[in-house]
N, C-alpha and C positions, 0 to 999 in steps of 0.2 A: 852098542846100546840098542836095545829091542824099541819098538816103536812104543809100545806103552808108556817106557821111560820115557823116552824123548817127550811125547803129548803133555804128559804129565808136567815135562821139566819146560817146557813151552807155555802151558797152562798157568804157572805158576810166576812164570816172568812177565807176562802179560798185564801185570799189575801194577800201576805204580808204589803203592804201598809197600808190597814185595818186593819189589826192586830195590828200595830203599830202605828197605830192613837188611837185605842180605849185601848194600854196599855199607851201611853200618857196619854187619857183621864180618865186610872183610878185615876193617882195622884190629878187630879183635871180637874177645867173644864177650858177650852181653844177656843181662837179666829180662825177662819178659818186662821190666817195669821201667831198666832203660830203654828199651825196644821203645814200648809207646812212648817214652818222655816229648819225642819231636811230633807226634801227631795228634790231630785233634778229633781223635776217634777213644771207642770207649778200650778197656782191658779186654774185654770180651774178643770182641772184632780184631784186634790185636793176635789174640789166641789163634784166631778160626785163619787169621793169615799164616800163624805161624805151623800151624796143623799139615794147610799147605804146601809148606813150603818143607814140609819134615816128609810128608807123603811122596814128595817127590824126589826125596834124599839131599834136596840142597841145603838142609843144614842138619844137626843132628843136637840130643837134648844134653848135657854134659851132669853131672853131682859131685858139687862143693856144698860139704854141710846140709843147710837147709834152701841153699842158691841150686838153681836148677836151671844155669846158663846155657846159652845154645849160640852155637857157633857154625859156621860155614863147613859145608864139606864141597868142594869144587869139582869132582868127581864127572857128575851129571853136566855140569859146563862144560867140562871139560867135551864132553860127547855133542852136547848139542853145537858145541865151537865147531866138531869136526865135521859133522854133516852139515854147516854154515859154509865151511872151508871152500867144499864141492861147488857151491853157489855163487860163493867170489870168485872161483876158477872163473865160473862161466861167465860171469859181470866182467872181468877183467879184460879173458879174451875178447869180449865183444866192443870194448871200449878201443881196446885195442884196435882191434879191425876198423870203427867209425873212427879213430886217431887215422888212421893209414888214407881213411876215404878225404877225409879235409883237406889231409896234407895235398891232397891229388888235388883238389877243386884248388887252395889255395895258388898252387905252382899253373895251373892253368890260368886263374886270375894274372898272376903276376908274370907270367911270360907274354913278350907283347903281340900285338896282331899280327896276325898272317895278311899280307897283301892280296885283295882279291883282285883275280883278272876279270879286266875291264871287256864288258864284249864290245865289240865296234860294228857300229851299221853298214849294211851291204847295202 
């Protein structure tokens, strides 16, 4: 995925508008007019998200008759999942690592005291 795509498909997620048009759009594909039925925005604005979210390739415009549905292409998630991937590597292993550190404080908590020697007066 070139970085323009990515930005683009980043840009476009960033929205909650879009974000909830294109988890509508996973159930299936849908009309710009079911698209706004859930939100209290105008058709217009509806459009310019969905312009968006076409420019980015995460959805694409489909032709039934006089219906001009538009549906999910996962493609682009797909890409941006993968360069997410690389970053829960590194959240993981480090969790990991601070899991390892506790465990060590823990077991030092719970192993008991070491006796100190007493010094005695000469």
């Amino acid at each position: 995925m070139t970085p323009e795509r990515l930005d683009a498909t980043f840009a476009a997620l960033a929205d909650p508008t879009r974000r909830a048009i294109l988890k509508r759009l996973a159930s299936g594909e849908a009309s710009v007019t079911e698209l706004a039925e859930p939100f209290a925005i105008s058709q217009p604005a509806i459009s310019k998200h969905l312009k968006v979210l076409e420019r980015a390739g995460l959805i694409s415009r489909g032709r039934d008759a006089q219906r001009r549905p538009r549906r999910l292409e996962a493609r682009p998630l797909a890409g941006a999942t993968q360069w997410l991937e690389a970053y829960r590597q590194y959240w993981e292993h480090s969790f990991q690592r601070l899991d390892a550190v506790l465990d060590e404080l823990k077991a030092l908590e719970a192993a008991p005291p070491t006796p100190r020697k007493r010094r005695t007066k000469r």
